[in-house]
KETORTOR-465371 format. One line per 4 residues: their letters; for each residue x, z, y of C-alpha. Coordinates in steps of 0.25 Angstrom, whole numbers, always signed. Example, Ala and Ser with C-alpha at 12.3 -4.5 7.8 and 13.67 -1.06 7.14 Angstrom:
as	+49:+31:-18  +55:+29:-4
//
This chain:
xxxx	+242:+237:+293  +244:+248:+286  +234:+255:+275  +231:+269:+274
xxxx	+227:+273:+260  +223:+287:+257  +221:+291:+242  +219:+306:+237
xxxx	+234:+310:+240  +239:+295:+243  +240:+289:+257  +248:+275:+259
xxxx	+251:+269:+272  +252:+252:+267  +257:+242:+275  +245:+230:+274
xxxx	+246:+216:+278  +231:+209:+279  +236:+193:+278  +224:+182:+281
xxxx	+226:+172:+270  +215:+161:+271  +203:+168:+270  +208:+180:+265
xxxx	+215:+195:+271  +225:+199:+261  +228:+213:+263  +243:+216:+255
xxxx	+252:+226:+256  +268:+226:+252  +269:+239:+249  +258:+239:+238
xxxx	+261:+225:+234  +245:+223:+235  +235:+215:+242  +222:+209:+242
xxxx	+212:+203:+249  +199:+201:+260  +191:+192:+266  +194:+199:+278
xxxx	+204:+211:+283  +194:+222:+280  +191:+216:+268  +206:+216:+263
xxxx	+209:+229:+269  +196:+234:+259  +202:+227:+248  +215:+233:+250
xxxx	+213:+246:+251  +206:+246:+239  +216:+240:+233  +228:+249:+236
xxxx	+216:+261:+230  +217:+253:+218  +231:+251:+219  +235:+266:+221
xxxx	+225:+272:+212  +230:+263:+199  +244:+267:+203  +239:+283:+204
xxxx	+231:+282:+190  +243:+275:+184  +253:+284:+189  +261:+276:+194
xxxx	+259:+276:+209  +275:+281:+212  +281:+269:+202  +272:+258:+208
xxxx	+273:+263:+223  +290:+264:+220  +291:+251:+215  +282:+246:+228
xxxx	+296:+254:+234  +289:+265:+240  +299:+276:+238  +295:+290:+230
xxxx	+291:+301:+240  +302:+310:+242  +293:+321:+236  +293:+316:+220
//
């Protein structure tokens, strides 16, 4: 699966793998290195794109959006 968010002036396309363990959806993505869980799909799917909000916005607050996302091996864009 893959999630669409959309903030302000960021749009990220992530690949998302929803994995039943036990009673649980865990939702994770590699190119984040993030995950988290639900009782159900929907529920973890909820959960996670609040998460990657969270995520995205500590790293734009912080400044540090372009050291955080290279280190996750995204490269630069060719623009900076």
């Amino acid at each position: 699966m893959i999630y669409c968010l959309h903030m302000a002036q960021l749009d990220i396309d992530l690949p998302v793998a929803f994995i039943q363990e036990g009673d649980q959806v865990i939702a994770y993505t590699p190119a984040l290195d993030i995950s988290t869980f639900g009782r159900t799909e929907d529920e973890a799917k909820a959960r996670f794109g609040e998460l990657v909000q969270i995520f995205m916005k500590d790293l734009i607050e912080s400044d540090t959006v372009d050291a955080v996302l290279s280190e996750l091996g995204r490269p630069r864009d060719a623009q900076n």
